[in-house]
C-alpha positions in Angstrom: 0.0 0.0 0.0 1.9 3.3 -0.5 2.1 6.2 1.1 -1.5 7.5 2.3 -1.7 11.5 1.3 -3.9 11.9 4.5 -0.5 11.4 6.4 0.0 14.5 4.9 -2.5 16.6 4.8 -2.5 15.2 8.9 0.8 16.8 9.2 0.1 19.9 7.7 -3.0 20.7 10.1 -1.2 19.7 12.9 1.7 22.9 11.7 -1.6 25.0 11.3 -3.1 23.8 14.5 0.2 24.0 16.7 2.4 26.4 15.4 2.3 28.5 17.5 2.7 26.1 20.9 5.3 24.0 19.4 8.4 24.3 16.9 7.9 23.6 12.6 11.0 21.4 13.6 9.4 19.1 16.3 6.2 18.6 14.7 8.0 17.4 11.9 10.6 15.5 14.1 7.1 13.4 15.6 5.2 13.3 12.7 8.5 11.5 11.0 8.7 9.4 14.1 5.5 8.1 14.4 5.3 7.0 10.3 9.2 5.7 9.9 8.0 2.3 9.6 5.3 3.3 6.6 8.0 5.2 5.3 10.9 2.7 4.8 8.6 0.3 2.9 9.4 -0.6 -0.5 6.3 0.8 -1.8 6.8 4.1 -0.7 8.1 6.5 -3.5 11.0 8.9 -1.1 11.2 11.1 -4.0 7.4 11.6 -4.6 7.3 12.0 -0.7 9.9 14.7 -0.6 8.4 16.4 -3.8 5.1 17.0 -1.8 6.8 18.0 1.3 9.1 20.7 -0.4 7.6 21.7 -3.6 9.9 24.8 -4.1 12.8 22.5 -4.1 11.9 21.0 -7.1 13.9 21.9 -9.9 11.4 21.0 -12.6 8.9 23.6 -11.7 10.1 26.4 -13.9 7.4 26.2 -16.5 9.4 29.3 -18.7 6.3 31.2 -18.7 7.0 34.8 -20.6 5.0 37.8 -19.0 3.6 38.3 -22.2 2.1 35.1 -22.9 1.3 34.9 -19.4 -0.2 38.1 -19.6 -2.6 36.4 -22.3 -3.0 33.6 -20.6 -5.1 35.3 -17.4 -6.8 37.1 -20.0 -8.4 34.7 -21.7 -9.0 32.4 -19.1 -10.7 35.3 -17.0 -12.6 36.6 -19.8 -11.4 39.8 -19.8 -12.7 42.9 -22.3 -9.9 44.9 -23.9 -9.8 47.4 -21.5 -9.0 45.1 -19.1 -6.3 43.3 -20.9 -4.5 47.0 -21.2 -4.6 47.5 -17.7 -3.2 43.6 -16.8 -0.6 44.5 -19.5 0.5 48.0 -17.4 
């Protein structure tokens, strides 16, 4: 069975919940802990795991958008009149 994503998401709302009474550091420190033996299984995917923990580490994420075409991009999917595409463009 691999990793469940609710694992996740669990650990997310417990930074949410207790951030403030207890460090990023040893919330993760526990959460790691407690699922060591789901994560050393064969089945688990590290990488994948690690790519949903630490998304801006991923080097793969460029997507070499131009501000131009980006620019038409939110226009079109926003359904925006020409007047409003001049003032995204500024």
């Amino acid at each position: 069975m691999p990793f469940p994503f609710a694992y996740i998401c669990d650990l997310l709302q417990r930074m949410e919940d207790k951030g403030r009474e207890q460090s990023p550091a040893s919330i993760t420190k526990e959460w790691f802990g407690r699922h060591r033996g789901h994560l050393h299984r064969d089945d688990v995917d590290g990488s994948a795991l690690l790519s949903t923990l630490l998304p801006e580490q991923r080097t793969d994420r460029v997507y070499f958008i131009q501000a131009k075409t980006l620019q038409k991009m939110i226009a079109r999917a926003l359904g925006l009149g020409r007047s409003r595409i001049r003032e995204l463009e500024r």
